[in-house]
Each structure stands twice: as C-alpha cells, then as structure tokens.
C-alpha positions in Angstrom: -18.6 1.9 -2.3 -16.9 -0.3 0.1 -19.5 -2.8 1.9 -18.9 -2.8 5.5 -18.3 1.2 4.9 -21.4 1.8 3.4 -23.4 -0.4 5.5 -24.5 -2.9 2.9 -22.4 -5.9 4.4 -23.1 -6.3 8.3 -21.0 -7.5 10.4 -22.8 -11.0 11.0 -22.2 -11.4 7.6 -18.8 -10.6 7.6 -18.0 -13.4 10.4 -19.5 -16.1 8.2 -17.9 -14.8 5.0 -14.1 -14.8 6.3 -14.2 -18.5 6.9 -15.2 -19.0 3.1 -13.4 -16.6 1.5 -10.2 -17.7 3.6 -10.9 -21.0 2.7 -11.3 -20.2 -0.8 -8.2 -18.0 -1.1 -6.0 -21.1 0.6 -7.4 -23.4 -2.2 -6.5 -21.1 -4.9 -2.9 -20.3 -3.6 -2.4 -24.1 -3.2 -1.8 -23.9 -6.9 0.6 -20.7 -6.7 4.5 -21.5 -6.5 5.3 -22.6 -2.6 7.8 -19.5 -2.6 4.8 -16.9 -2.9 3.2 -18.5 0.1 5.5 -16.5 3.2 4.4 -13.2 0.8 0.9 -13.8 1.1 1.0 -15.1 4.8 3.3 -11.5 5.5 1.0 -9.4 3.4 -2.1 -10.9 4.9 -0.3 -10.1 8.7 0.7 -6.5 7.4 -2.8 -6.1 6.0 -4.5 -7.3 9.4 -2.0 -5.1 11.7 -2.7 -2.5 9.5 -6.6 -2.4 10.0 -6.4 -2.8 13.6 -3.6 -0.4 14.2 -1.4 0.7 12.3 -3.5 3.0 9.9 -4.1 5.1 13.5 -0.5 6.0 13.6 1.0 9.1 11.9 3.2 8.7 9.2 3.1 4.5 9.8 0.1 3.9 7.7 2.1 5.8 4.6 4.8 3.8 5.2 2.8 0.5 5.9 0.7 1.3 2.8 3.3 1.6 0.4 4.9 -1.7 1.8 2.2 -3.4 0.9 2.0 -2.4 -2.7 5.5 -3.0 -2.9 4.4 -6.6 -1.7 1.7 -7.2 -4.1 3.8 -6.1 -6.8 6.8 -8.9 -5.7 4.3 -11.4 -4.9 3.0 -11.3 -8.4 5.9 -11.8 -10.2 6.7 -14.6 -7.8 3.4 -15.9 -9.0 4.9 -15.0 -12.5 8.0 -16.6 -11.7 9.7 -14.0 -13.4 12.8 -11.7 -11.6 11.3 -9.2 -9.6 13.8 -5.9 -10.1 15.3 -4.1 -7.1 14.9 -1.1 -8.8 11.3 -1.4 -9.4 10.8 -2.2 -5.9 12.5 1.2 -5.0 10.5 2.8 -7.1 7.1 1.9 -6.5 7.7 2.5 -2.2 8.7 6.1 -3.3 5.4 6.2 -5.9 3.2 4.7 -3.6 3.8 6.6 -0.4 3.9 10.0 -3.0 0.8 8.7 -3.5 -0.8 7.7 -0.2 0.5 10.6 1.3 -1.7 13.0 -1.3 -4.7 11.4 0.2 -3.7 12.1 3.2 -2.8 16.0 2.2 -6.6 15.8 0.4 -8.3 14.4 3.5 -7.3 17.0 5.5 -8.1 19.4 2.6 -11.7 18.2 3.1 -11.2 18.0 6.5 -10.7 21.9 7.2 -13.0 22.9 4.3 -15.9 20.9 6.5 -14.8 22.8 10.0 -12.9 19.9 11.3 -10.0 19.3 14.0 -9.1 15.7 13.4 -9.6 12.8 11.1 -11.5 10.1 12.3 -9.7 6.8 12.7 -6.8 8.0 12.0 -3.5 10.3 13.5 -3.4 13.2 11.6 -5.1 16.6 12.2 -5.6 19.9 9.8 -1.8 21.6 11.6 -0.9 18.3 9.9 -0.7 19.1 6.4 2.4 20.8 5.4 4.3 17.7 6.6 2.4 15.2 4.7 2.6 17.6 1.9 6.7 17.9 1.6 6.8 14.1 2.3 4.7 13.6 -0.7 6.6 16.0 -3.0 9.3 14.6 -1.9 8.5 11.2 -2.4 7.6 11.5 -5.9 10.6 13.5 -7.1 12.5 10.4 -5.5 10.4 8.1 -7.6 11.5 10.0 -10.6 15.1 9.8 -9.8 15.3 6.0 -8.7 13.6 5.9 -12.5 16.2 8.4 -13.8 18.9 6.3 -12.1 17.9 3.1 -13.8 17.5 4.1 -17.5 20.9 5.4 -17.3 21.9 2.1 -15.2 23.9 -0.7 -17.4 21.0 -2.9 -16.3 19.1 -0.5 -19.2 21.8 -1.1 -21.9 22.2 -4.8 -21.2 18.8 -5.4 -21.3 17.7 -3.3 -24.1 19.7 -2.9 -26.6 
C-alpha cells in the first residue's frame, strides 16, 4: 500500500512533493519546543542513511530500525515536554529490534517458501534465518526483563504508590 512501492506515486512526483512536504513539516516543527529540533534533524539523517544504505546491511538495518523507534518515541515526549524514562528507552530498542528482526525471520520464511536465494534490497539470504531468529528471541525475552527490572525498581514504588 505504500505509493512509490506500488507504483501509484512516480518518481516526478515525488521530486516536486519533497520540497512541499519538507517545507510543510519545517513550518509545523517551528511551533515544537527548540530542544526536539536536533531529534528531528538526527532522525530525518538516520531515516535518509537508512533508505540509501543502511537497510542493505545485515543486522544494521535491525539495529538502525529500532533506533529510530527509540527516537520517535523520545522526540515525542520532548514534544510533550514530559521526562522521557531511561528505562523505557531500553525497552523499546530490545521490543523493536524483537520485532524487526521477526520480519526479517518471516521474509525469508516467504523467501524459501517461493524458491528463493536472497532478498532483494537487502543483506540477508534463506542460510540466514536461524541467526535472525535467536537475535529476535533474544531480544524480546530482554525486553521482558528490562520491564521486570523496572517494576521491581524503586523508580516503581516512588512513583506509584
């Protein structure tokens, strides 16, 4: 359902809709607390490095896409102007790279279920799934314990008593 993916946006279009939407995105930000504006300039980087180049490396795009969760979700409660909490930080880079890394596992699922070798655009190949797999397991029994670790944390009691 993505435009450019599904061929519904061209490319033309694209060029004259960045400007805009830039443009657009700059005006609305003006209004945002000056402290979330080196989060959005980094997460707009990350985001650009990432669709050049880093989603081709193995293992890199996991880690570069659970980074930029991580982002969104500090940015916002910068935007919030509200304390953003270590611990949820921790947290959602283990959830989200449990997360990305199951659609990795499930691309290459599809991947050897269609006769496949390698997935396009990206690093990984079918011998690649067991790795992805433990990392992903992994990953989300970590997520479990940084959330274990916190409601027994004095953080917990102090705050919610």
């Amino acid at each position: 359902m993505r435009p450019f993916a599904a061929g519904s946006l061209s490319i033309a279009s694209a060029v004259l809709l960045v400007p805009l939407l830039l443009l657009l995105g700059v005006l609305c930000a003006s209004a945002l607390p000056p402290t979330l504006w080196g989060l959005l300039a980094t997460y707009v980087g990350v985001t650009i490095s990432y669709s050049a180049y880093l989603k081709r490396t193995l293992y890199l795009d996991v880690a570069t896409l659970a980074g930029l969760y991580a982002l969104r979700i500090w940015a916002g409660a910068v935007a919030a102007q509200v304390p953003v909490s270590p611990w949820l930080i921790m947290f959602s880079v283990f959830f989200f790279s449990s997360l990305a890394l199951a659609k990795r596992v499930s691309e290459l699922l599809n991947l050897r279920r269609s006769g496949g070798d390698r997935t396009e655009g990206r690093g990984y190949s079918v011998d690649d799934q067991a790795a992805p797999a433990i990392m992903g397991i992994s990953s989300a029994y970590v997520a479990v314990l940084v959330l274990g670790l916190y409601m027994n944390s004095s953080d917990v009691s102090r705050l919610y008593r």
